[in-house]
C-alpha positions in Angstrom: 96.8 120.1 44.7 94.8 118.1 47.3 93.4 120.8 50.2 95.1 118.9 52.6 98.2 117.8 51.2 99.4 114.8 48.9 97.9 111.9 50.7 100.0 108.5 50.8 103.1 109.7 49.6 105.1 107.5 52.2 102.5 105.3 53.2 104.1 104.0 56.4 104.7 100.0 57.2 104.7 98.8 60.3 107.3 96.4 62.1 106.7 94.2 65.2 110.3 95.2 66.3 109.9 94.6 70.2 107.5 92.8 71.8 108.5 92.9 75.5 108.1 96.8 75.4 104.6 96.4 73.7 103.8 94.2 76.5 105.3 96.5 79.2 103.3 99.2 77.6 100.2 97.4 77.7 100.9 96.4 81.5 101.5 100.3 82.4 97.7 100.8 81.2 96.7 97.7 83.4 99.1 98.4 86.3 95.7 101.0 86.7 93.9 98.2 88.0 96.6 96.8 90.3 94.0 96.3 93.2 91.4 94.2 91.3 94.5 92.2 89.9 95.9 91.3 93.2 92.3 90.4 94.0 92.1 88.0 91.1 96.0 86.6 91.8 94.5 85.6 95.5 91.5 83.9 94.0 93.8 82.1 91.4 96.2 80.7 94.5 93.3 79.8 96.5 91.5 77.8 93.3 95.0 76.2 92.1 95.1 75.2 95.9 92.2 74.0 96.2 92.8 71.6 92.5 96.3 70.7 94.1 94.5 69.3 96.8 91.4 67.7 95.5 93.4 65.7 93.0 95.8 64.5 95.6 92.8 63.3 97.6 91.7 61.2 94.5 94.8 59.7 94.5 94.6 58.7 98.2 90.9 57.7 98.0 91.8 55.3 95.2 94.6 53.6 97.7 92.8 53.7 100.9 89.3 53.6 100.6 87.9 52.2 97.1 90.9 49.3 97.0 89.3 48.4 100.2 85.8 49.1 99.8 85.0 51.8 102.4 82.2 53.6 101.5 81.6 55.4 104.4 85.1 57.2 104.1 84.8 57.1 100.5 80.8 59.3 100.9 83.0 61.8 103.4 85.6 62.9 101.3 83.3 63.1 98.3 81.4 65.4 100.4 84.4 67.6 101.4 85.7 67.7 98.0 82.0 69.0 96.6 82.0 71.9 98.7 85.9 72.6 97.9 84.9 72.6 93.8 81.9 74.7 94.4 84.2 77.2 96.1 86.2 77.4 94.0 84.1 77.5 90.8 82.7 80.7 92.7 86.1 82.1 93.3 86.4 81.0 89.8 83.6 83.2 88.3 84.4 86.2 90.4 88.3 85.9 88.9 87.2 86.0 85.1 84.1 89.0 86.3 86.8 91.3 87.4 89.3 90.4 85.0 86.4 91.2 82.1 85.8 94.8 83.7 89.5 95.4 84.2 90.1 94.2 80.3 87.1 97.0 79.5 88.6 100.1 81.5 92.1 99.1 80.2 90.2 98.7 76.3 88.4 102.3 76.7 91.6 104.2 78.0 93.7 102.8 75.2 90.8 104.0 72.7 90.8 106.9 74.4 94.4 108.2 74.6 94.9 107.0 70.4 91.7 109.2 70.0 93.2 112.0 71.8 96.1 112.2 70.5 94.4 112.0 66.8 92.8 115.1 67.5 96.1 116.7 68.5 98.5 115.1 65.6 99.4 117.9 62.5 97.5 118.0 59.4 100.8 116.0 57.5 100.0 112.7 59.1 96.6 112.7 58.0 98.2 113.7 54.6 100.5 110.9 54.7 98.1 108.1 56.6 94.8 106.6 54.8 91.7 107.4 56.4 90.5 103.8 56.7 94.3 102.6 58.2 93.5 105.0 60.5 90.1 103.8 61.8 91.2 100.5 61.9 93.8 101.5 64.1 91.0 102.9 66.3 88.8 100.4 65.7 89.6 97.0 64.8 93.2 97.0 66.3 91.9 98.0 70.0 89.1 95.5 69.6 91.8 92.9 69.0 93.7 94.8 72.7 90.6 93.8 74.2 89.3 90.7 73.1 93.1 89.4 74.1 92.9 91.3 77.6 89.4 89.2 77.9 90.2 85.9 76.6 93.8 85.2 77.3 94.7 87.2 80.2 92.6 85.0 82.5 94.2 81.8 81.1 97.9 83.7 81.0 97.5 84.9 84.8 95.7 81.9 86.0 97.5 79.4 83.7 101.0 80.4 84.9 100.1 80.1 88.8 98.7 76.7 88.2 101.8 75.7 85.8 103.6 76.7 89.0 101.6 74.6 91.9 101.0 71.5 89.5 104.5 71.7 89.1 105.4 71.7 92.1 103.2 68.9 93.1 104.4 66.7 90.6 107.8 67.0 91.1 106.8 66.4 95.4 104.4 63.5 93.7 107.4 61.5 91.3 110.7 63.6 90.0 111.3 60.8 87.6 107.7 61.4 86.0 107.9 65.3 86.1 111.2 64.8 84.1 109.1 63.0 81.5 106.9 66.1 81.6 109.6 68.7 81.1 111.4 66.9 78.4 107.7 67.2 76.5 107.2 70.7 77.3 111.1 71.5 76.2 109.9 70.1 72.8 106.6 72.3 72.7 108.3 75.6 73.5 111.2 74.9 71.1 108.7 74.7 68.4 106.4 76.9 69.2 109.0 79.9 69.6 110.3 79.1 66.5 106.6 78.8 64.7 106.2 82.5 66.8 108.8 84.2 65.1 107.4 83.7 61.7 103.8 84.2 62.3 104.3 87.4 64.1 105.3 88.8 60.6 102.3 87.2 58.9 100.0 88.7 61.9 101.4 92.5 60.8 101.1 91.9 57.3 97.5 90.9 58.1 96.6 94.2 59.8 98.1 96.1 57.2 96.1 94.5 54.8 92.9 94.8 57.1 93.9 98.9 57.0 93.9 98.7 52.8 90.9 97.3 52.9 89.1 99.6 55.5 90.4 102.1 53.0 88.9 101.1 50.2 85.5 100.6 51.6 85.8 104.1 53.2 86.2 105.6 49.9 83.6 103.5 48.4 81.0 104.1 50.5 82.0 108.1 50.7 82.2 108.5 46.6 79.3 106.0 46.3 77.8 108.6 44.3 80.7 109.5 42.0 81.0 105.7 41.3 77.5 105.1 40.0 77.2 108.2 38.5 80.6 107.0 35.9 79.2 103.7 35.6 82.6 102.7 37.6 80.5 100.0 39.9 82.5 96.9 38.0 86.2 98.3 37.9 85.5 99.3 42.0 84.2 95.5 42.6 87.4 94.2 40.6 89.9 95.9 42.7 87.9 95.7 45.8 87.9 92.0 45.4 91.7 92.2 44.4 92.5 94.2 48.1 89.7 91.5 49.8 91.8 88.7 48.4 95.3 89.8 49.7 93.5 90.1 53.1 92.5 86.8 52.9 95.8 85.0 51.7 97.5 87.5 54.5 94.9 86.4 57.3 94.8 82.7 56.1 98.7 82.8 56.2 99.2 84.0 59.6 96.0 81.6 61.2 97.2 78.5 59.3 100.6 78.5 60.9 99.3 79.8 63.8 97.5 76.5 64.3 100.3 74.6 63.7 101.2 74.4 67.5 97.9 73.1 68.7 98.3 69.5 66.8 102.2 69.3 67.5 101.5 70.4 70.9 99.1 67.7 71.7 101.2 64.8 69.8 103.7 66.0 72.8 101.1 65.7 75.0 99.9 62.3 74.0 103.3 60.4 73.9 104.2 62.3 77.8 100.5 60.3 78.7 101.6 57.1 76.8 105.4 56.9 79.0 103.8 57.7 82.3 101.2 55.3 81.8 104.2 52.5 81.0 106.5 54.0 83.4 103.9 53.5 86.1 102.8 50.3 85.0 105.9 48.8 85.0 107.3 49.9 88.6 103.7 48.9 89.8 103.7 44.8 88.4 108.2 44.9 89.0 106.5 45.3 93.1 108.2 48.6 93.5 106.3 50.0 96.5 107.2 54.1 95.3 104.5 53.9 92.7 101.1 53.0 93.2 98.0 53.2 90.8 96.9 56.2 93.1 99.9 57.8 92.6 99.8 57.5 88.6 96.1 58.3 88.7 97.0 62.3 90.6 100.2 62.2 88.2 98.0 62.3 85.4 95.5 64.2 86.4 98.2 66.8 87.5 99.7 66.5 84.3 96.4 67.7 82.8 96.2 70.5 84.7 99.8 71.3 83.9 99.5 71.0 80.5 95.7 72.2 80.0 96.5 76.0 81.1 99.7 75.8 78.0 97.3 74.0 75.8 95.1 76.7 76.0 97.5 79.6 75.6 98.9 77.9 72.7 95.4 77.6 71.3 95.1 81.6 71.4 98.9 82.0 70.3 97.1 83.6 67.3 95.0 85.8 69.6 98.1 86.6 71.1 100.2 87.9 68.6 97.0 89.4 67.0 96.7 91.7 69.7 100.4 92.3 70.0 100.5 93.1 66.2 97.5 95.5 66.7 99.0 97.1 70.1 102.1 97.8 68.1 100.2 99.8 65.4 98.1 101.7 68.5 101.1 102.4 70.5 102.8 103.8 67.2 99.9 106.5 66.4 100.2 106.9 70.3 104.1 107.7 70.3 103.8 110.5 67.2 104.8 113.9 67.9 101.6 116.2 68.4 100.8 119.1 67.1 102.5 121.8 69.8 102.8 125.2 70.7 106.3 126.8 70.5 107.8 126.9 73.8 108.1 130.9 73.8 104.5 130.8 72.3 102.1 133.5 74.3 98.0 134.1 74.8 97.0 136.6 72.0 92.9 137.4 72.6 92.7 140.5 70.3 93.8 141.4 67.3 94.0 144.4 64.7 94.2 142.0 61.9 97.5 143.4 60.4 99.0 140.2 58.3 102.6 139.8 56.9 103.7 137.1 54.9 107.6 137.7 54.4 109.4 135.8 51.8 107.4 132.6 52.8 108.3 129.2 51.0 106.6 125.8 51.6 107.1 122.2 50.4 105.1 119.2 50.7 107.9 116.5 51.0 110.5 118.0 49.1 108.2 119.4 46.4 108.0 122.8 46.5 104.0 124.6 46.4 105.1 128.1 47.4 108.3 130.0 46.7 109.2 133.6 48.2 105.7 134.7 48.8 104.8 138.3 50.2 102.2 140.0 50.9 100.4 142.5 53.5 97.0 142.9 54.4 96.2 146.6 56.7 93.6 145.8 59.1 90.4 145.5 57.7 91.3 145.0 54.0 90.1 142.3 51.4 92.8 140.5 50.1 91.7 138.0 46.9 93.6 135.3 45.8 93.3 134.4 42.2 94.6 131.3 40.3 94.2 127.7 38.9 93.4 124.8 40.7 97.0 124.3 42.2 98.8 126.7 42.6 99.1 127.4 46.4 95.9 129.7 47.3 95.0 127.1 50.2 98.3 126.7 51.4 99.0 130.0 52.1 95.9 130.1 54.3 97.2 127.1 56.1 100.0 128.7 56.6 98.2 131.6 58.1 96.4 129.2 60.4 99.8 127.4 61.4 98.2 123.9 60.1 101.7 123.3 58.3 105.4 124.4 59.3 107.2 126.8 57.1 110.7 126.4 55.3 111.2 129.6 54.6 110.1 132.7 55.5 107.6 134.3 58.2 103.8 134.8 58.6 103.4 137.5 61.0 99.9 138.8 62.8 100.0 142.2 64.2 103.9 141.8 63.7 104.0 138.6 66.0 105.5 135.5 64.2 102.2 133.4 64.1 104.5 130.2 65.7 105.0 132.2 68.6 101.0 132.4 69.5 99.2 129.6 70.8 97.2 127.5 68.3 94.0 127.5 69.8 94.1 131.2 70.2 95.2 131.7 66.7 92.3 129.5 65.4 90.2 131.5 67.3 91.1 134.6 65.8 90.9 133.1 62.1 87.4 131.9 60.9 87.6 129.5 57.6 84.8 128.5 55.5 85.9 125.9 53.1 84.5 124.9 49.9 84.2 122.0 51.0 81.0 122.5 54.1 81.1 119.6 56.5 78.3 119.0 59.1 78.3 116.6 62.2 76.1 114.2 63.4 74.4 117.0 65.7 71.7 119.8 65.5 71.7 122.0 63.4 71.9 124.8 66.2 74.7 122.7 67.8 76.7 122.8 63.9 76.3 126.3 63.5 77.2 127.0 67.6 81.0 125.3 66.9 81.7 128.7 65.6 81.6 129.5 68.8 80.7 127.6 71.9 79.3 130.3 74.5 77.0 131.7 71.6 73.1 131.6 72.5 70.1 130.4 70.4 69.5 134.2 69.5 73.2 134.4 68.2 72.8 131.5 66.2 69.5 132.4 64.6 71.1 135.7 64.0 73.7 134.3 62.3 71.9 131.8 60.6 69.6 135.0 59.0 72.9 136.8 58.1 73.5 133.5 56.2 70.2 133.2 54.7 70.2 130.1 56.2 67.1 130.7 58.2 64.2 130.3 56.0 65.1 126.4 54.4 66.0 125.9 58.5 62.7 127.1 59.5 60.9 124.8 57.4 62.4 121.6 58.5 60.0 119.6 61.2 62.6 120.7 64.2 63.3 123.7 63.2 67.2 124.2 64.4 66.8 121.2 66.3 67.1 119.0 63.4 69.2 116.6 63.8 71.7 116.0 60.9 73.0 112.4 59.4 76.0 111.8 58.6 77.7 115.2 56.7 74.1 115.9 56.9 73.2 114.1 53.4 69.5 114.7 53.8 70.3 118.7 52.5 71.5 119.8 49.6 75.5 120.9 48.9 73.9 124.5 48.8 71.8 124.2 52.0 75.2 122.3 54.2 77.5 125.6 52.7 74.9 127.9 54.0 74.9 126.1 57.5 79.2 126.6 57.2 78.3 130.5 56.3 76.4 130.7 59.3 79.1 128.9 61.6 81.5 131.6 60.4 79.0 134.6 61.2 78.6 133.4 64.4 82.0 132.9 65.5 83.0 136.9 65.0 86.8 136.4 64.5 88.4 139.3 63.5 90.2 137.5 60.2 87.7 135.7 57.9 89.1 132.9 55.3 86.9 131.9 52.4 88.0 129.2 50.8 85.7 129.3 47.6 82.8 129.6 50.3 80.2 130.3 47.3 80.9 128.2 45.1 78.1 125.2 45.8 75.3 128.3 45.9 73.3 128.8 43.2 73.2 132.3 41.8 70.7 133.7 43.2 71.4 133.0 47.1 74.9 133.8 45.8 73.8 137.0 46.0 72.2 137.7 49.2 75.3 135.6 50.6 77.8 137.9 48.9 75.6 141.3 50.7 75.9 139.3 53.7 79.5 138.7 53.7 80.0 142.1 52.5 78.5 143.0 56.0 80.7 140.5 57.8 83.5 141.3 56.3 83.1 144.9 57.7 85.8 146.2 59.5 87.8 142.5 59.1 91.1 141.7 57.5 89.3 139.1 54.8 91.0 136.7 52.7 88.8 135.3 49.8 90.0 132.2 47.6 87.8 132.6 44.4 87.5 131.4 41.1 84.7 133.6 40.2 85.9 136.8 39.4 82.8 138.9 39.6 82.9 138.2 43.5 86.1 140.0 44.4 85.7 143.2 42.3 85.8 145.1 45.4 89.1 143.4 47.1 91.6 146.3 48.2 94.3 144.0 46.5 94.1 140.9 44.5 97.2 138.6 44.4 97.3 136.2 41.3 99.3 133.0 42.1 100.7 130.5 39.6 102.6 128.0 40.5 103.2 129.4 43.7 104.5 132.5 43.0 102.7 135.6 43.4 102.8 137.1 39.4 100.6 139.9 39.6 99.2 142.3 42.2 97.0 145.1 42.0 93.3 146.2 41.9 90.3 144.8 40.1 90.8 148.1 37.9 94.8 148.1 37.6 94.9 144.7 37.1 92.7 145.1 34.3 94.5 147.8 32.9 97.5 145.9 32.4 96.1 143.5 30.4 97.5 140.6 32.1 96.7 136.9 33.2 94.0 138.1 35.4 92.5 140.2 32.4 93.1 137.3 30.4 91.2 135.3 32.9 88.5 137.6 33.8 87.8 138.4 30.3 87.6 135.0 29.1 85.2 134.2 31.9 82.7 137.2 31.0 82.6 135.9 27.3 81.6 132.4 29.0 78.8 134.4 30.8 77.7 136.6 27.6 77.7 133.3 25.8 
């Protein structure tokens, strides 16, 4: 059984299933920033103004002053008109400045809050949710939150007051060519809503896709080693090319009819131009005195502007849904129940280390790992547990550490249900080395002080001497202030277990879990490790997850478990006098060693 659980056993897909509540959310994070947003609507009203204006002064100019050649007039205006367009190109830059820093802050609290509540989700979503869907949820879908934000939310807010005033001043300008307008834009929304609701499906089936692929090169990169070393390099390139290509059909899918609208929308556009231009033309040479070539010159230049601002949002329609798709899957890790305490759950600081499990079962989606297990460990004892690869050793010390909710049963501390103590005190409590070490991107002083934060460089030397960790750290060129790479690669598997030994001395919890802590040591540090931990282990209620016997010789019970049932109990001594499966087990593993 995987440490953590069955990974991807309902691998979850993801619906667009309301879009006006994704954007409601995403205007609660922005709603923030309500100041600098009514800063930026001013600007917007005083630029669209100021465009309102300009273009109905071309209109006149082309009347009054060049059909009658007055230049003098015709220099003033120009003038006037400069100074207006340079205003309002600086009001202009100032609008998209703030609207870029508001995009930002909104863009660094989203990755914030999915981040924080990643830290604070149970150890079953993880079990259930790849690693790489879940860093492109972090990663690649907030990028999408923000490049939208940056890119469309100037054009959407600014776009939507100047539909409004060129609207207005067209209809003020000539009704019967704003109806012309409409009856183009009726067409364009029409068909772009219906184009909308199908390439909102392709966009999530493209994110999903992006998530497999993150996946795979997560895993590839990880088990790079693993790969090489089985001569598996073509077989990983022939699926990774197979999960590349879905990504591509997916992604070409959703951006080639995506860009559908653009094309139809300017064929709309183009035919509106073409009937103005007739319209006009033929009220002008019939001598009706309503419509004059100043009037069809602002009529079309309104009409630009009217249509520019939804020529540009239907541009980034795929931008659009992109980042709705992506603030869909963000909002959904957001909304997932977290990991908390029980409502009647106290503070617990000490502890004698007294531990009860009482008829405890547990199932990983229906499938049962553990079934009616007891067990009782006095303060201070060592309690082994003994079995194959499998059979439920680790889950009962999840249990114990309330990573996983039980079906059945209790696990009690001191006699308190463990679900009734806070989690972080609990954690504190219980120290657990896995077998499997892992190291951040830190120092090596700052690795070892996670056992515990308030310990000082003394205490973490000390502990890193009770680890025999202190003589390879010594030798490194910073000395505990080495920083590690990733996992810290750069040591050996032995060397990165010692530096987990030492987080665990240092942290001086009262319960100590080792989860096969020894077995990436060779045999000789295995032994100065195993009179170390004998020392820790002092006074401790111990739990010890082992496959080699030798090391747990001196447990004051040993608990064999098969198949998640607890099948023998006893001594090293009784156990071997009853010639059972741990006799069995242990024998067969001294011939190994005499052979």
């Amino acid at each position: 059984m995987n440490r953590r659980g069955p990974r991807n056993l309902h691998r979850q897909k993801v619906h667009l299933t309301n879009w006006r509540q994704t954007v409601r959310r995403v205007w609660q994070y922005l709603a923030v920033h309500r100041l600098q947003l009514g800063v930026v609507f001013l600007l917007t009203i005083v630029t669209t103004a100021v465009t309102v204006i300009g273009t109905r002064i071309n209109g006149i100019v082309i009347d009054r002053y060049i059909t009658h050649s007055n230049v003098h007039m015709l220099l003033v205006v120009c003038g006037l008109m400069t100074v207006m367009y340079i205003i309002a190109s600086i009001f202009t830059y100032f609008q998209s400045a703030i609207v870029i820093k508001v995009a930002q802050s909104t863009s660094a609290e989203i990755r914030h809050d999915i981040f924080n509540q990643l830290k604070q989700l149970p150890m079953r979503y993880f079990d259930t949710h790849d690693n790489g869907d879940v860093m492109s949820r972090l990663t690649n879908d907030v990028d999408n939150i923000n490049t939208a934000l940056m890119q469309t939310f100037v054009q959407l807010f600014t776009g939507v007051i100047s539909i409004i005033g060129m609207g207005i001043a067209m209809l003020v300008l000539s009704p019967l060519l704003t109806v012309l307008t409409l009856l183009g834009s009726v067409a364009t929304y029409l068909f772009s809503r219906a184009v909308a609701r199908v390439t909102q499906r392709a966009f999530m089936t493209q994110q999903q896709a992006l998530g497999s692929l993150n996946t795979q090169i997560e895993e590839s990169v990880s088990g790079k080693q693993v790969v090489q070393l089985f001569d598996h390099v073509v077989p990983t390139m022939a699926t990774f090319e197979q999960t590349n290509q879905q990504y591509t059909n997916a992604a070409f899918r959703a951006q080639a009819l995506s860009s559908v609208i653009g094309p139809f929308n300017n064929m709309t556009n183009n035919v509106v131009y073409v009937l103005i231009t007739a319209v006009g033309a033929i009220s002008i040479l019939s001598g009706q005195h309503f419509m004059t070539v100043g009037i069809i010159f602002t009529f079309l230049i309104y009409l630009r502007n009217f249509t520019g601002p939804i020529n540009n949002l239907l541009d980034l329609i795929n931008t659009l849904q992109l980042s709705l798709v992506s603030a869909e899957r963000v909002f959904e890790v957001i909304d997932e129940v977290p990991e908390k305490d029980a409502k009647d759950a106290v503070s617990v600081t000490q502890t004698r280390g007294e531990v009860t499990f009482d008829h405890v079962s547990f199932a990983y989606d229906q499938r049962l790992i553990l079934k009616d297990v007891s067990l009782q460990a006095q303060p201070g004892q060592m309690v082994a547990l003994v079995g194959q690869t499998g059979a439920g050793k680790t889950t009962i010390m999840n249990l114990l550490t309330n990573l996983y909710p039980l079906q059945q049963g209790r696990v009690l501390l001191d006699n308190r249900d463990v679900t009734t103590i806070k989690r972080a005190d609990l954690r504190r409590l219980i120290t657990v080395v896995q077998q499997e070490s892992y190291l951040f991107t830190m120092s090596i002083r700052e690795n070892i002080r996670l056992g515990r934060p308030d310990a000082t460089d003394s205490d973490v030397e000390r502990a890193a001497k009770q680890a025999n960790a202190h003589t390879f750290i010594s030798q490194l060129p910073n000395g505990y202030d080495t920083q590690l790479t990733e996992n810290a690669r750069d040591l050996s598997q032995g060397q990165r277990q010692l530096l987990s030994i030492a987080r665990a001395f240092v942290a001086e919890a009262p319960i100590l879990v080792l989860d096969e802590a020894t077995a990436s040591i060779d045999s000789n540090t295995e032994a100065d490790v195993q009179r170390a931990m004998t020392a820790l282990m002092a006074d401790k209620t111990s739990f010890v997850i082992a496959h080699r016997l030798s090391t747990i010789q001196a447990a004051d019970q040993i608990l064999v478990i098969d198949h998640g049932q607890v099948i023998e109990r006893g001594t090293h001594q009784s156990l071997l006098a009853a010639g059972g499966y741990y006799a069995q087990l242990y024998n067969s593993q001294f011939e190994r060693v005499l052979n």
